[in-house]
N, C-alpha and C positions, 0 to 999 in steps of 0.2 A: 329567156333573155332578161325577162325583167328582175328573176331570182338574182343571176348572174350580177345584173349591175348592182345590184343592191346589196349585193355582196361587197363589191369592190369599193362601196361608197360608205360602209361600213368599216373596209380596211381602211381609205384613205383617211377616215373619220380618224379612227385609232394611233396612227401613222403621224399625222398632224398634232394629235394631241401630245405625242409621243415623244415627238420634237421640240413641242412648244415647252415643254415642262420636264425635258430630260433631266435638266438641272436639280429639279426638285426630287424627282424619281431618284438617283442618285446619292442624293440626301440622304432619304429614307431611309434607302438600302444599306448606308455606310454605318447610317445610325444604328441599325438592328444589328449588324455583326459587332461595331464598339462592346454594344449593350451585352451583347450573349459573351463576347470575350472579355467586361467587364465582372459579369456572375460568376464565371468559370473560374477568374482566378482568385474572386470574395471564395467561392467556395472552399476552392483549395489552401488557399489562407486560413480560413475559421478554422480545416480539417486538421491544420497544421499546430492546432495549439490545444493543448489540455486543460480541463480547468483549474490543473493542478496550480497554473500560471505559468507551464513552462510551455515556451517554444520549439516544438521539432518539427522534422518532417512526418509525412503521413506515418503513421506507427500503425503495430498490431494491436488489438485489442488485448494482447497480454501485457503491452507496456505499457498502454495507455490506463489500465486497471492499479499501477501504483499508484495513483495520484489517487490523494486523501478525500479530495472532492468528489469520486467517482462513487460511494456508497457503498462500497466491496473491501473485502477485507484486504487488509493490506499486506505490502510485500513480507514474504518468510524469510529470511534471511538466517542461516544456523550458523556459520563462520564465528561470531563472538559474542558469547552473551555479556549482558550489562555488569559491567563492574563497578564495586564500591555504592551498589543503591542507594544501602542503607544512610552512608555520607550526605546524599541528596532527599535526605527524608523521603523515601521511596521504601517502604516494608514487603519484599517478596514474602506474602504470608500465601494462605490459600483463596484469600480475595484477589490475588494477582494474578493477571491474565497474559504471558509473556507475550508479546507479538515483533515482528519484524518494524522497524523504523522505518517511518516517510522518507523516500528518498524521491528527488529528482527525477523527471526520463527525460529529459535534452539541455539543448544550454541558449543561453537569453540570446534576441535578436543582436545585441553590440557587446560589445569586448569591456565589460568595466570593470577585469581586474590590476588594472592599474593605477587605480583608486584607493586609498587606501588598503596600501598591504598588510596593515596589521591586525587590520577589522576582518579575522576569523575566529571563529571557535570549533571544537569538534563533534559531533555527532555521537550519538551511539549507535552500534550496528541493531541494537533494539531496544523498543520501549515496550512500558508494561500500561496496561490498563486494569484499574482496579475497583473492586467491585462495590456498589452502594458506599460511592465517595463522593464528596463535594469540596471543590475547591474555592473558596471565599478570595475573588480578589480585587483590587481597590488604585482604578486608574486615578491621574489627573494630578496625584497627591507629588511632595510632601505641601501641606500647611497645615496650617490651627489645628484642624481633625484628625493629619495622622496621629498624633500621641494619644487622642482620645480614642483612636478606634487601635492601637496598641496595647494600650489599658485594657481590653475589653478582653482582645483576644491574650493574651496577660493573662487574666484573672479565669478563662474557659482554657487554658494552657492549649489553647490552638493555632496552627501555623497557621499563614496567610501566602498569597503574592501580592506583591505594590509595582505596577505598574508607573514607573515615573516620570514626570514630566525634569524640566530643566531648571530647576530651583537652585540658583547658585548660591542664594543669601545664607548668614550662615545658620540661622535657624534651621533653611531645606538641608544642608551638609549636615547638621544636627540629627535630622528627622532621620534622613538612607544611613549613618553610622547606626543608628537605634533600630532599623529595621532590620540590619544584617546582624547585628550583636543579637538579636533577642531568636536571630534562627529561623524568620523569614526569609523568603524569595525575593530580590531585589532584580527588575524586569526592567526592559527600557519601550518607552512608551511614543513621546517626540520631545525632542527639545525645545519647539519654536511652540505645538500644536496648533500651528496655522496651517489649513487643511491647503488653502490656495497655493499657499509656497511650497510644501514639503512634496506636494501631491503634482507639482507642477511637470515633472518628469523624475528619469530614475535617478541622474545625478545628484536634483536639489533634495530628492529622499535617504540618497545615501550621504549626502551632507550633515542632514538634520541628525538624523539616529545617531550617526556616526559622533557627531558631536556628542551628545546624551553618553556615549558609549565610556568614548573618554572623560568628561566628569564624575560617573557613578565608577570607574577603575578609579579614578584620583584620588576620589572622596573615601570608597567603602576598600579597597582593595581589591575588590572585586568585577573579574568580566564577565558582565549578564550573555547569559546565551538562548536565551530568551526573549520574546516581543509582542508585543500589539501593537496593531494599527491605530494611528487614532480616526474612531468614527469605523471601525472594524475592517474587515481585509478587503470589504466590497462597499464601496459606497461613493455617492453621487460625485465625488470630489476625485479617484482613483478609478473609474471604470474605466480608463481611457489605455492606461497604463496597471493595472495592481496584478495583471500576471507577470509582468515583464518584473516587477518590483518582485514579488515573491519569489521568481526564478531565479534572480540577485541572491537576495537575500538566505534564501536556502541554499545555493550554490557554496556562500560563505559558509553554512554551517550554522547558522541561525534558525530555528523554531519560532515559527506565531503562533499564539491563543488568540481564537475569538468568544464566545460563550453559547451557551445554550438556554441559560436564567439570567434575567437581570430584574432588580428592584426598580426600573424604572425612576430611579433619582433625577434622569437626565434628559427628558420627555418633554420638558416646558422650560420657559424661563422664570417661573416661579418656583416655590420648593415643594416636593411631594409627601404629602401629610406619611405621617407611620405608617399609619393601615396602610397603606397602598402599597408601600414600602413591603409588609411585612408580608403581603395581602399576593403581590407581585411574583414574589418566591415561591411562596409555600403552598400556593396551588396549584403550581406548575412542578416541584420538583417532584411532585408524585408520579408524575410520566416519565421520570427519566435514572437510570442507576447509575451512569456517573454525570457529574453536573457541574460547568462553569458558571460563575455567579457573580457576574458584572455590576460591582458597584464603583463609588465614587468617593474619594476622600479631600475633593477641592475643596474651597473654604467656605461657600455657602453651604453643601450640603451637609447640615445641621440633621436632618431629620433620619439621615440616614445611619449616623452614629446612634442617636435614640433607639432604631430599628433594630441596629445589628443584635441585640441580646435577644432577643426575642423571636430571628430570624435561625441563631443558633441551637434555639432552646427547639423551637419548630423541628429543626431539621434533625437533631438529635432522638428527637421521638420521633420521628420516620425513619430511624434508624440507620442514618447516615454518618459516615464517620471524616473524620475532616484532615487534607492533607494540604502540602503547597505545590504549586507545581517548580519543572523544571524539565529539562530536554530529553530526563529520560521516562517522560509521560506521553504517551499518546493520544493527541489533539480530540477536542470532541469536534463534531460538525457544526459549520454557524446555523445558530437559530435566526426564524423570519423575525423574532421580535427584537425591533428595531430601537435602538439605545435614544439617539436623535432624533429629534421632529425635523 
């Protein structure tokens, strides 16, 4: 008997409790299934995007392996090899390694092509990657330095790319005519390079470039099909957004560089002596046989123009041979070493 009631006094205990705080209980409960059907569909979301930057649904791991980001060799593609290289400063020698061109595997969460329709270019069905090469090239610019650092490569008869910013003065119209006349690569960089605005979403990005796109056709005659990011394809200003941008962007037919080397010109707000400059480069390109080489031709960087001879002369006895780029190159991977403090 005494088990019995003690039982009952137990139940009525739990009973009461049960009542008294059903409301809370309830809570709880609602909160734990939000939360598990919150995960599930984070989950299914992340699964849904490559780091290529494009957005699809779940894919196989064969699709999801074109993407450039994935460390695997990229798509094969035989349907059409690259024509007129040699036009694009591109030498099919025996350094050259044909490969299948970065393509896409889905298409962006919004519809923006009816945004500027003219803002396309074309791809090639392939690019080549070519052996102990280095491509020297020089955001930020034109001013003061580009002709100084044209001079140089001038006088070492080596191409470059220029990455450009929006210089409309007509010095800057001066500087992009000089760089396409002498048979560099003339790239589009940002127009505004304010990281806040451009970076703000995908619209104010395809604003920004797009603008850039039409003054370097105005100015040189020419449509880059080419780009950088500014502050490179990942970074604290574009995590939010920079696949969605890149799925755009590749969609149109547009190519980005980011690099693998940089002289670290860009690291502080003061300017970085030679050596560091020179120092930057040349102990790092020994790990690597093709190599992007992120400098700077804005108007302070002073130190970096002094450098570049000597950065060449380095890399030439490491026996590297020096090209420009252009879309029928195939990207290197971005390096951790980070351009921006």
């Amino acid at each position: 008997m005494v088990n019995e009631s003690s039982k009952n006094k137990v139940v009525l205990f739990f009973k009461e409790k049960f009542f008294a705080h059903k409301l809370t209980f309830f809570a709880i409960v609602l909160f734990l299934l939000i939360s598990v059907t919150f995960a599930v569909v984070c989950f299914v979301y992340r699964g849904g995007k490559n780091r290529s930057g494009v957005v699809t649904p779940l894919v196989s791991t064969e699709e999801v392996a074109k993407s450039r980001s994935e460390d695997v060799p990229p798509n094969e593609n035989e349907n059409v090899m690259i024509e007129n290289s040699s036009k694009e400063g591109v030498d099919l020698n025996s350094k050259a390694k044909e490969v299948g061109a970065f393509k896409p595997t889905g298409v962006s969460i919004k519809d923006y092509s009816k945004l500027y329709p003219d803002f396309y270019t074309q791809r090639p069905e392939k690019q080549v990657i070519l052996e102990k090469t280095v491509y020297l090239t020089f955001d930020d610019g034109p001013s003061e330095r580009t002709p100084e650092v044209l001079d140089i490569l001038k006088k070492y008869n080596i191409k470059a790319t220029f990455f450009v910013v929006g210089n409309f003065s007509q010095f800057g119209k001066e500087c992009m005519k000089r760089i396409v006349a002498e048979g560099h690569t003339i790239a589009m960089h940002s127009y505004t390079h304010d990281f806040k605005k451009i970076y703000k979403n995908v619209e104010s990005y395809l604003e920004d470039i797009y603008k850039l796109y039409k003054l370097i056709h105005d100015v040189t005659g020419v449509k880059p099909s080419i780009f950088r990011f500014a502050g490179g394809s990942k970074n604290g200003f574009n995590k939010g957004n920079y696949r969605e941008i890149i799925s755009e962007m590749v969609r149109r037919g547009f190519d980005y560089f980011d690099w693998n080397l940089c002289n670290n010109d860009a690291i502080s707000r003061t300017v970085t002596p030679v050596s560091k400059c020179v120092d930057s480069v040349l102990k790092n390109s020994k790990n690597y046989n093709t190599a992007v080489v992120l400098m700077h031709d804005s108007k302070p960087k002073t130190t970096t123009v002094e450098a570049l001879p000597k950065i060449i002369d380095g890399l030439k006895e490491q026996g590297f041979s020096f090209e420009k780029l252009s879309n029928k190159i195939y990207p290197v991977d971005f390096s951790l070493i980070k351009p921006y403090s």
